[in-house]
C-alpha positions as CSV (number, residue, x, y, z in Angstrom):
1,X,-9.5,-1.5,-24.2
2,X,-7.9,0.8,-22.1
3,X,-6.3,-0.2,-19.0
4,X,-4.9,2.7,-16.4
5,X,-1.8,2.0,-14.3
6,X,-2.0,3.7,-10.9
7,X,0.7,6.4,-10.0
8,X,3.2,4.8,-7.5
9,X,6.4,5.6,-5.4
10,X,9.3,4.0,-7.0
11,X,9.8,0.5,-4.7
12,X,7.8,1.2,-2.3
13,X,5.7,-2.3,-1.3
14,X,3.2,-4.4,0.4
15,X,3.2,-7.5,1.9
16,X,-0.1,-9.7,1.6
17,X,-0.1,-12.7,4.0
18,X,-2.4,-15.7,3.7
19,X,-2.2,-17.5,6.9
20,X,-4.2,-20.8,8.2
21,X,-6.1,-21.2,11.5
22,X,-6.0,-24.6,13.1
23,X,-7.1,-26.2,16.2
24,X,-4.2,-26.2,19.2
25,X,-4.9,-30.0,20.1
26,X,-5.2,-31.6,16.8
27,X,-3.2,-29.4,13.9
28,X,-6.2,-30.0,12.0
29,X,-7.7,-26.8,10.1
30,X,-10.8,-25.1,11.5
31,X,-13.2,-22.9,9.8
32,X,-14.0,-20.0,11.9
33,X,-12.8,-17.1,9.8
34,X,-15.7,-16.0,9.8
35,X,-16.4,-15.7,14.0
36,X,-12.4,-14.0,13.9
37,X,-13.2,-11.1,11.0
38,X,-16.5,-10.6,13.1
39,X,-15.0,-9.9,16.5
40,X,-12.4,-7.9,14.7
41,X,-14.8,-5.3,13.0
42,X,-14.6,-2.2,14.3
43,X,-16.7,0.2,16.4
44,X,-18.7,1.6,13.7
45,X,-19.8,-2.1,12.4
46,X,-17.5,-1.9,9.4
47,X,-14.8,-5.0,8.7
48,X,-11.2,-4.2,9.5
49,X,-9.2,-2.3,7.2
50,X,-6.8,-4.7,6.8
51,X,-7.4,-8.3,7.4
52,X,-10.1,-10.4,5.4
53,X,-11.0,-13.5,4.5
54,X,-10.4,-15.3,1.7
55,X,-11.3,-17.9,-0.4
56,X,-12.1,-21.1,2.4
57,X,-12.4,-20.2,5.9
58,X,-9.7,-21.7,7.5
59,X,-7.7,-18.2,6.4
60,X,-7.1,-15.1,6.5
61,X,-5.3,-12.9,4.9
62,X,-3.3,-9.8,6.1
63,X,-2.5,-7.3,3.9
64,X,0.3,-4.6,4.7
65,X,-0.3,-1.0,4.2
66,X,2.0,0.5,1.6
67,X,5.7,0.8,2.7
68,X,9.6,2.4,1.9
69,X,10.9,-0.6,4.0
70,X,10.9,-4.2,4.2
71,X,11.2,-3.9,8.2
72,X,7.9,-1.6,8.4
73,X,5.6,-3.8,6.4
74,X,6.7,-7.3,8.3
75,X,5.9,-4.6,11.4
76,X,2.6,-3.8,10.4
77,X,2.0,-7.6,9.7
78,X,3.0,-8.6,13.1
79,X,1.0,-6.1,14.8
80,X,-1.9,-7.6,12.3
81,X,-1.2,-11.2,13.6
82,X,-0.9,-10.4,17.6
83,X,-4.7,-8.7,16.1
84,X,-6.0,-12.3,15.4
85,X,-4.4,-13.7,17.9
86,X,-6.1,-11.9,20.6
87,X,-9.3,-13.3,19.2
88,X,-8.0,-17.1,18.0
89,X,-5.7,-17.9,21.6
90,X,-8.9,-17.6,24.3
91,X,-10.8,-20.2,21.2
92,X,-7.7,-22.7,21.6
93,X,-6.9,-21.7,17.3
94,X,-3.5,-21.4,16.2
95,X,-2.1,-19.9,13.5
96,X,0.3,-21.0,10.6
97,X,1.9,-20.2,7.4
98,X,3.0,-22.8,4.8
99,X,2.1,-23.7,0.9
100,X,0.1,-26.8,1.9
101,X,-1.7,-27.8,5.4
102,X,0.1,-31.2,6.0
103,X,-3.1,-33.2,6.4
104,X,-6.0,-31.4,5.6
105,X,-8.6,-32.8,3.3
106,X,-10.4,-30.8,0.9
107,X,-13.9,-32.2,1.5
108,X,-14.0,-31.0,5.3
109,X,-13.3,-27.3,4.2
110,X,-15.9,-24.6,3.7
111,X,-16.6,-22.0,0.9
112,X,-16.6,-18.8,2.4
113,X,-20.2,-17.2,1.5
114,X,-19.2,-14.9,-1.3
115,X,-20.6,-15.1,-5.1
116,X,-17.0,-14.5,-6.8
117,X,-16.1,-17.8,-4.7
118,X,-19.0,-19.6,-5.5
119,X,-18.8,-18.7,-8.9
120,X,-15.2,-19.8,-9.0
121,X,-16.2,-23.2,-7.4
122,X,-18.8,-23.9,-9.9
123,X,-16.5,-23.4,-12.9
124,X,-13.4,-25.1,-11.2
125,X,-14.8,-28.0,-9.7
126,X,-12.9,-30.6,-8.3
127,X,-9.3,-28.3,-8.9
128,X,-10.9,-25.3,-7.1
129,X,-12.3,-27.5,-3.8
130,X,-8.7,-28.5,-4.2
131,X,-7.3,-25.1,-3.6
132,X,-6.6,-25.7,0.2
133,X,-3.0,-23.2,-0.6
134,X,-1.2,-20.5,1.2
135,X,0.8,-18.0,-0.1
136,X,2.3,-14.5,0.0
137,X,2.0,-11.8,-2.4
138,X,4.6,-8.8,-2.7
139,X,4.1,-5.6,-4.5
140,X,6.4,-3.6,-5.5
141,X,6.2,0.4,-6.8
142,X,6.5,0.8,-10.7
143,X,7.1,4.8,-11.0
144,X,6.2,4.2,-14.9
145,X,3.4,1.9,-16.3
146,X,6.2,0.8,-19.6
147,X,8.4,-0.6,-17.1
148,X,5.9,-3.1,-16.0
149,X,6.1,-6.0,-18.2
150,X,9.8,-5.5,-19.0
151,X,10.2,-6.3,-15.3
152,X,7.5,-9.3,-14.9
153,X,9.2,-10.7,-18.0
154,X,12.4,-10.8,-16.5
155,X,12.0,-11.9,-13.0
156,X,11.0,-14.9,-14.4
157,X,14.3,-15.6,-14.9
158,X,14.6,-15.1,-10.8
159,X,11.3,-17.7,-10.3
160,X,13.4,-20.9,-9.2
161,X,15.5,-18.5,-6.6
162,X,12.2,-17.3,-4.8
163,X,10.1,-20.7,-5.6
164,X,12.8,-22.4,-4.0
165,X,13.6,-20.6,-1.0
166,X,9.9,-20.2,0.0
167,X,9.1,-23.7,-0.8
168,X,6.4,-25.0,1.9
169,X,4.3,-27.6,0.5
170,X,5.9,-30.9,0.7
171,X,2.8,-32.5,2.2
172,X,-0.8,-32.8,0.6
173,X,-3.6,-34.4,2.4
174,X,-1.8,-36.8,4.4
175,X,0.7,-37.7,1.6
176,X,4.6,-37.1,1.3
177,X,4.4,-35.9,-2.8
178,X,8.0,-35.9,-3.3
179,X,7.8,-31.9,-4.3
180,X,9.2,-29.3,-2.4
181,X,6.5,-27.1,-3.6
182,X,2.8,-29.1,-4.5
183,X,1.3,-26.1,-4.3
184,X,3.0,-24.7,-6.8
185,X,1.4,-26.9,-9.7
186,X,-1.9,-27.3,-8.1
187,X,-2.4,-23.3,-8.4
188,X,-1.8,-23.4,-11.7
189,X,-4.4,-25.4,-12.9
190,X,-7.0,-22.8,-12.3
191,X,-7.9,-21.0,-15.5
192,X,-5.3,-17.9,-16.1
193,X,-3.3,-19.2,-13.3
194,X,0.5,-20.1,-14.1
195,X,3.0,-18.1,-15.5
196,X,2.5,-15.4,-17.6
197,X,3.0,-14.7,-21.2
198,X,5.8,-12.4,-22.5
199,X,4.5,-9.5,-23.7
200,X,6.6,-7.0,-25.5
201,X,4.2,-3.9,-25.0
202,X,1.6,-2.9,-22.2
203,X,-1.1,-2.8,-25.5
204,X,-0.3,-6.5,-26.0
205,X,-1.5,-7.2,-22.2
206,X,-4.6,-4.7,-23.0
207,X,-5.5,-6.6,-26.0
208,X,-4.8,-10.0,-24.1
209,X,-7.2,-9.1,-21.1
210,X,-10.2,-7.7,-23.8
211,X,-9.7,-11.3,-25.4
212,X,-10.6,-12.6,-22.2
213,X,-13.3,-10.3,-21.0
214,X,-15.0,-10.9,-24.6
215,X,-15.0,-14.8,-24.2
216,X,-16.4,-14.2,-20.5
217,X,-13.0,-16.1,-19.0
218,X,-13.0,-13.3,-16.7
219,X,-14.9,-10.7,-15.0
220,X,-12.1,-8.1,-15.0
221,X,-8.3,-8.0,-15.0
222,X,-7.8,-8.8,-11.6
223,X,-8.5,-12.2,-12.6
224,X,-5.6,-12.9,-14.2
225,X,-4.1,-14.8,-11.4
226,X,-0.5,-15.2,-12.9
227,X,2.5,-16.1,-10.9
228,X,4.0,-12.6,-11.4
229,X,1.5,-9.7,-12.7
230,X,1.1,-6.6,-12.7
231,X,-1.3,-4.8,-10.8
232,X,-2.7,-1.5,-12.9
233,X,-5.0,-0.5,-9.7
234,X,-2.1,-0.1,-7.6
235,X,0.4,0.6,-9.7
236,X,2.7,-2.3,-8.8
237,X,4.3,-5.4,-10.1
238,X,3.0,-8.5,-7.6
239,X,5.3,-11.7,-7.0
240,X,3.1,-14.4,-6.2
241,X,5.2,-16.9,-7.1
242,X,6.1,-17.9,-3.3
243,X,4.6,-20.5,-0.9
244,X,3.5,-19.3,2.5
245,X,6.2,-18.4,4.3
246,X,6.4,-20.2,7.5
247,X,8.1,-17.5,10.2
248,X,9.0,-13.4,10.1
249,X,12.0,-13.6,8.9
250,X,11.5,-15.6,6.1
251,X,9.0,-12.8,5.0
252,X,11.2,-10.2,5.4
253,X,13.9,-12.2,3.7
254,X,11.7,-12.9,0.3
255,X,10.5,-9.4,0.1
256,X,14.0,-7.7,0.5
257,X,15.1,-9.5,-2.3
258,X,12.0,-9.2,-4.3
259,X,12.4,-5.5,-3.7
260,X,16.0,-5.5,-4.1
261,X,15.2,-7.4,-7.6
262,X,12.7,-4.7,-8.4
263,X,14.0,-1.6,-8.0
264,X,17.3,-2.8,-9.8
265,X,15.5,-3.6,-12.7
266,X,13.7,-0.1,-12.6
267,X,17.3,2.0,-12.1
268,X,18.7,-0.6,-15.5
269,X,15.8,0.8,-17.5
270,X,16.6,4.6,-16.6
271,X,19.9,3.8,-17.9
272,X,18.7,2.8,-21.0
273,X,19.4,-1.1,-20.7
274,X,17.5,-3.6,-21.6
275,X,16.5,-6.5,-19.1
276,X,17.6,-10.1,-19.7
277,X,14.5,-12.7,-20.2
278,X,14.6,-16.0,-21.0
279,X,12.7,-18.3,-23.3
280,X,9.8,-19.6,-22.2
281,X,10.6,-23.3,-22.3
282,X,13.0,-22.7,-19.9
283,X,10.8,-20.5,-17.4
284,X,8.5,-23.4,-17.3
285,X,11.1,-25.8,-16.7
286,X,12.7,-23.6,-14.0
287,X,9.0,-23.6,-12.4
288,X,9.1,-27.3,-12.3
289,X,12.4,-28.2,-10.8
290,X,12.4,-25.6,-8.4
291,X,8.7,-27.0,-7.3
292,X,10.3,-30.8,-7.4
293,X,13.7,-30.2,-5.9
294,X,13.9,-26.7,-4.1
295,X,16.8,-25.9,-2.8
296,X,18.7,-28.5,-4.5
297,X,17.4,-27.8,-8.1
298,X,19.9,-27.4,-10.6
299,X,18.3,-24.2,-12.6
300,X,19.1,-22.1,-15.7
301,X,20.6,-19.1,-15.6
302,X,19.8,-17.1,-18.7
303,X,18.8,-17.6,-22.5
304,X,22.3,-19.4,-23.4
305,X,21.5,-22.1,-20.9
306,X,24.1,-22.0,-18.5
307,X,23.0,-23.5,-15.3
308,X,23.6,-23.3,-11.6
309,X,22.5,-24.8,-8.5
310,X,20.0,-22.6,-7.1
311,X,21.5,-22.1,-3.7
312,X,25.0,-20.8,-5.1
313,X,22.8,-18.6,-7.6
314,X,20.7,-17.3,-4.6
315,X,24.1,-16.6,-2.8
316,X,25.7,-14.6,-5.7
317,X,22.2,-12.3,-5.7
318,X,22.9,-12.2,-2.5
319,X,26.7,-10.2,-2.9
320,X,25.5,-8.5,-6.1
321,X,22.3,-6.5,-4.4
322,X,24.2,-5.5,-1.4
323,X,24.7,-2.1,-2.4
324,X,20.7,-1.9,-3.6
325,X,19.5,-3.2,-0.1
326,X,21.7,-0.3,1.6
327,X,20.0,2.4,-0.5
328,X,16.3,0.6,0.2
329,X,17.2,0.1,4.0
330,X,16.7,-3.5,3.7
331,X,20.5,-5.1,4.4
332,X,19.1,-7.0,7.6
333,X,16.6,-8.8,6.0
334,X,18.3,-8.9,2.9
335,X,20.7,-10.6,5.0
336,X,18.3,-12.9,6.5
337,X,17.9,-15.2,3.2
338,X,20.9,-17.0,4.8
339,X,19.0,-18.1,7.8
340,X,17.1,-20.3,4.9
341,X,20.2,-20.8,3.6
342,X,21.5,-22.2,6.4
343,X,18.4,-23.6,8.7
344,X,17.0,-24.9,5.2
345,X,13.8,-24.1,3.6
346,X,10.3,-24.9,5.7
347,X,9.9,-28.0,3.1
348,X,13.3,-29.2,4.1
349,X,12.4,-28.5,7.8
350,X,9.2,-29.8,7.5
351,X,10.5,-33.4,6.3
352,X,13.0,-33.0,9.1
353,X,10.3,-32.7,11.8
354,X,8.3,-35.6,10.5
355,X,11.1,-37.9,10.5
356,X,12.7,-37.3,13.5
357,X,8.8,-38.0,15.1
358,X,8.2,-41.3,13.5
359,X,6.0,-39.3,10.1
360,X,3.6,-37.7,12.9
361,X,2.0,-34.9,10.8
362,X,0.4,-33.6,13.6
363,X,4.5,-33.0,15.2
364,X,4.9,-30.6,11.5
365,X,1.7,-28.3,12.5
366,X,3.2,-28.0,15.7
367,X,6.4,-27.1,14.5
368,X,5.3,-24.5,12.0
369,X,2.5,-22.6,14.7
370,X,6.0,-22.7,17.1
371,X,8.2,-21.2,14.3
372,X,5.3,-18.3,12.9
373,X,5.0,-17.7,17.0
374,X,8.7,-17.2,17.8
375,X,10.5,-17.2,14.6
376,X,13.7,-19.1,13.3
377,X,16.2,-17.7,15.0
């Protein structure tokens, strides 16, 4: 089979945004999703453009229009947010951002009313009512549709830096797991979740995808819900490797340097070059000790196995895309990593929070709706 990849503006992006609601008194998630996307419709009757619902209806998702710079799709995000807010603040909802609600159960959610859910329910079981995650998705331009997988294939090597930093999901149901990012592993249990295979040549993805359609895994190839894909119907590669990010400038932070990452990768294959990847053994380790350890995961570097501890390999990314985020207009919140850098990552600050208030959970909701409200800084 044949599958089209989109035209698209070289490194241009969008920013989806998967963000919880949850009650002002008790932290704990509510489900009115549902009572928000209706009073947001607009005049004609029709849903909003922009902001849907997703997969339980404790969330909603905001999705970015498409963008040259980082500073103008965390804008239109914003202005999305003070959107919902106007409807959640007069209900007494608040709204957050991280991997993992830090006491939610999965039996007091509900399904949104939607057959591709209930279908996915009914095949999941158990792992899917499970699926109580946040997360953000960046796309990024691809001008040519053979660049695609050369890119996904090597910002694999890249997965610990952006796993790590982005890290939110130390907490699940109640329970300190030890991981920096649970939500990481639990996503991946879902069928075509995970990280993706290497493919040499976009007819090896086509053939890939017709295996699946065949075999009735999937409906079509938007349900290949890899960690980093590419998306033919925009014309994009999409990192969705990262937790929910917990304030603004931690989103503008990850999706400078996942466009920084990008569009360097695309001006190496102009030249000719050809991108470093690693094996696969070692992705999938990266994946796990970034999850475990975040920010202090010890990671490898490249197919020779040299290895690094994440942070100082974030910082060197940091120094050798400087001159990439000046040409994309992104230095400030290229720039901005270091405020993880230095304030930690929301897992770290998350622990933090719950320690200093004797393990309240309830003290970490109110610490993340106080950080997506007025930032980090």
């Amino acid at each position: 089979m044949e599958i089209s990849f989109a035209p698209s503006e070289r490194s241009t992006l969008g920013i989806e945004w998967e963000v919880a609601l949850v009650e002002q008194s008790s932290g704990d998630l509510v489900s009115v999703a549902a009572d928000v996307l209706d009073a947001l419709r607009q005049d004609d009757g029709s849903e909003h453009p922009r902001i849907t619902g997703e997969l339980l209806l404790n969330t909603v998702e905001l999705v970015s229009g498409v963008h040259h710079r980082v500073a103008d799709a965390v804008d239109d995000l914003q202005g999305q947010l003070a959107e919902v807010r106007a409807i959640t603040d007069p209900l007494d909802v608040e709204v957050m951002c991280a991997g993992s609600h830090p006491f939610g159960q999965w039996f007091d959610q509900t399904v949104t009313d939607k057959e591709r859910y209930h279908k996915l329910i009914d095949r999941t079981q158990w792992w899917g009512r499970n699926m109580m995650i946040w997360g953000i998705h960046v796309h990024v331009g691809i001008d040519d549709r053979e660049k695609a997988l050369p890119i996904v294939n090597s910002l694999l090597n890249y997965y610990p830096h952006l796993q790590a930093l982005s890290a939110s999901s130390p907490f699940w149901g109640g329970v300190n797991t030890g991981y920096a990012s649970n939500r990481a592993l639990m996503f991946q249990q879902l069928p075509t979740a995970g990280l993706p295979y290497q493919f040499g040549a976009w007819a090896n993805y086509e053939e890939y995808v017709d295996d699946l359609l065949r075999t009735g895994v999937i409906s079509d190839h938007t349900e290949v819900r890899w960690d980093i894909r590419p998306s033919p119907q925009w014309g994009t590669v999409e990192m969705r490797a990262c937790d929910g990010l917990s304030s603004p400038e931690e989103i503008g932070a990850v999706a400078a340097l996942i466009q920084c990452l990008v569009d360097d990768m695309s001006a190496r294959l102009d030249a000719g070059e050809e991108l470093p990847t690693m094996q696969p053994w070692y992705v999938r380790e990266n994946k796990w000790r970034a999850a475990r350890y975040g920010m202090d995961a010890e990671i490898i570097l490249n197919s020779a196995g040299d290895e690094q501890l994440v942070t100082d390999a974030v910082a060197g990314e940091l120094v050798r895309l400087a001159p990439v985020a000046e040409r994309l207009g992104c230095a400030v919140e290229l720039d901005q990593v270091n405020l993880i850098l230095e304030h930690g990552a929301s897992y770290q600050r998350q622990l933090r929070i719950a320690e200093a208030n004797g393990g309240s959970l309830k003290a970490v909701v109110a610490s993340l709706t106080r950080e997506l409200r007025h930032g980090l800084a």
